[in-house]
N, C-alpha and C positions, 0 to 999 in steps of 0.2 A: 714099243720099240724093242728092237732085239737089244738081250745083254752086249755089251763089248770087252766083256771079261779077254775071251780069246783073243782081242788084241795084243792081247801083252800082257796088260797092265800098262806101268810104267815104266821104261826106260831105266836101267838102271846104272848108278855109273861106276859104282863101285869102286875101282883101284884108279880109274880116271880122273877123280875128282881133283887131286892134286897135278895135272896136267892143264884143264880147264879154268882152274881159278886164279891165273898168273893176272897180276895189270889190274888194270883200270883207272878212273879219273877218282879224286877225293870229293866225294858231293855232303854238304852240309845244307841241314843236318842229313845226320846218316840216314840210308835204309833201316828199316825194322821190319819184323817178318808181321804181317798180317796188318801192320799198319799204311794207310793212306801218307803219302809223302808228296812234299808239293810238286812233283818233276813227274812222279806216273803217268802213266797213261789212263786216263776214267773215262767210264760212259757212265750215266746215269744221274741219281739226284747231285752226290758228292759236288759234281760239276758245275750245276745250278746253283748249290747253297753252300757251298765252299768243303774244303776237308772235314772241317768240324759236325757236319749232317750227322745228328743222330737216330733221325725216322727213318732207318736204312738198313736193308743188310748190304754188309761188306764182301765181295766175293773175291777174292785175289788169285788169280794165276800165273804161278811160275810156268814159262813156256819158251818152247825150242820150238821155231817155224818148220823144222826138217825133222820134227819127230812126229811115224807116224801118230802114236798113240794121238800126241795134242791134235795131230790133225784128224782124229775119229771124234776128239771132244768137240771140236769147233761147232758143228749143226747143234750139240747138244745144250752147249752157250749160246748162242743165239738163240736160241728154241726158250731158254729161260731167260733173257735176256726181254724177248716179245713180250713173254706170257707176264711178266712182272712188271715190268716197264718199270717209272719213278720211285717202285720202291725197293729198288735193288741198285745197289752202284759195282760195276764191276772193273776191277784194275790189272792190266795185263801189266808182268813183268819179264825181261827177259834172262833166260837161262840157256844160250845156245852150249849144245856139248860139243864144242868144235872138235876134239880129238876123235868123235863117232860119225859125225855130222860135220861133211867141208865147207858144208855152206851156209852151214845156220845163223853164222856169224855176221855173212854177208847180208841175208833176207834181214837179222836184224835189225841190221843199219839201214835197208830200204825201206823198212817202214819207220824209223828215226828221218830219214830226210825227207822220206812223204809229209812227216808231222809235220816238217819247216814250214810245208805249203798248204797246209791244214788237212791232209790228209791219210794221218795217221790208220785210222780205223779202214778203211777204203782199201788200202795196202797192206791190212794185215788181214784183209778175208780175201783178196787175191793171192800172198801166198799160201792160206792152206789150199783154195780152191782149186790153185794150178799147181801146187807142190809137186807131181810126179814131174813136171817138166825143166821145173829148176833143178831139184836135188840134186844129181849128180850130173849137172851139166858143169862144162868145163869154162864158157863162158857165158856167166851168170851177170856180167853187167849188160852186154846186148841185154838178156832176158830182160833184164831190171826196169833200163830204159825204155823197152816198148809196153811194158807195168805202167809207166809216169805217161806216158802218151794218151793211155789207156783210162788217166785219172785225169787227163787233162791237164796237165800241170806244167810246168816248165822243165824238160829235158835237162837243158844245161847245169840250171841250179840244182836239181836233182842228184845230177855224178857230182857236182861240187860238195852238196853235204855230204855224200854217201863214201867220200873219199876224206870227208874234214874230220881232222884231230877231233874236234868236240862231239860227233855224233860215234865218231869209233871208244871215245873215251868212256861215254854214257852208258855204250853197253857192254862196256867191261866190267864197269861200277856194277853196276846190276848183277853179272854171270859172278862177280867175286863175293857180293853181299851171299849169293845164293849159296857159292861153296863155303864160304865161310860160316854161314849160317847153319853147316851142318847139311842141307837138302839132299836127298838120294838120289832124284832123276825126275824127271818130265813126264807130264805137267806133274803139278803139286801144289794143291790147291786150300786154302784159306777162308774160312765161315767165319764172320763177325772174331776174326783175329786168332782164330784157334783151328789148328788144321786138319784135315778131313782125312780117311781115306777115301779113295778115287773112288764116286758111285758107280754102280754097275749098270745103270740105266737112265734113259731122261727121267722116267719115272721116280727114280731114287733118291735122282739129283731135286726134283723138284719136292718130294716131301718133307729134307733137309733144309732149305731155304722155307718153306711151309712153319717150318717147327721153328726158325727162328723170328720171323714176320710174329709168330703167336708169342713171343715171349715179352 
């Protein structure tokens, strides 16, 4: 696989970071960076054997649905995601930069209210999938709602969470643990709680998670 160095890198937010970290909900217990929290999102063992799984690597990503960088990582998660299967648990967190990104904030929340209807994961690989078509669209709920149609799901409950105090809250919680914690920009990623620079390749990424399975 080609490098994606020339993507970017990462996103960087620099002097935005005190624009973006306004708000959110008070969740207890708190966020902690690199650690599993009961309210994430998980795929993997974690899920199966509860947070406390320790025959696992941890892989945590900070991530903005409208960034392209994360949306160049996404095949490359998934791709370790497959090849590892059960012994990798991985936890998507949200970091949207809304002052860079108008609508990060909203994809957020559409896959917060997919979650309602157990379709979390489902609607966070549609939107990097179709990301060029939401991004700078002006109306991103039409979009949204033909997303939930598309997972089968119920429509109406859909705009109800997607518009409700508690799923806008959760991902405030999130974007503010992230600037509070310091974080520079998207994605920004976490190895068994200690975090990475961004790999330069699936290749890279996978002898990283390699080196920690051997430990």
């Amino acid at each position: 696989m080609k490098s994606f160095l020339w993507i970017g890198g990462v996103v960087v937010v620099g002097i935005v970071l005190m624009l973006v970290g306004r708000g959110g909900a008070s969740i207890e217990p708190p966020f902690e960076l690199g650690v599993i929290h009961p309210q994430d999102n998980i795929k993997g063992l974690a899920v199966s054997q509860g947070a406390a799984a320790s025959s696992t690597v941890v892989l945590m990503e900070y991530s903005d649905f409208q960034c392209p960088a994360c949306r160049s990582y996404y095949p490359v998660l998934r791709q370790i995601m497959t090849e590892f299967g059960d012994r990798i648990t991985f936890v998507f967190r949200h970091f949207p930069l809304s002052s860079i990104h108008m609508n990060a904030e909203f994809a957020a929340r559409a896959a917060e209210a997919a979650k309602k209807q157990g379709k979390f994961w489902e609607m966070h690989d549609l939107l990097f999938e179709k990301q060029d078509e939401w991004a700078k669209a002006n109306d991103v709920e039409t979009i949204f709602k033909n997303y939930a149609i598309l997972l089968d799901i119920s429509v109406d409950q859909f705009v109800v969470d997607w518009k409700s105090k508690e799923v806008k809250d959760f991902v405030r919680a999130q974007r503010t643990h992230a600037t509070k914690s310091g974080l520079q920009g998207t994605p920004t990623f976490f190895l068994n709680g200690k975090q990475i620079q961004n790999p330069a390749s699936l290749e890279a990424f996978r002898a990283l998670v390699l080196s920690e399975l051997a430990k």
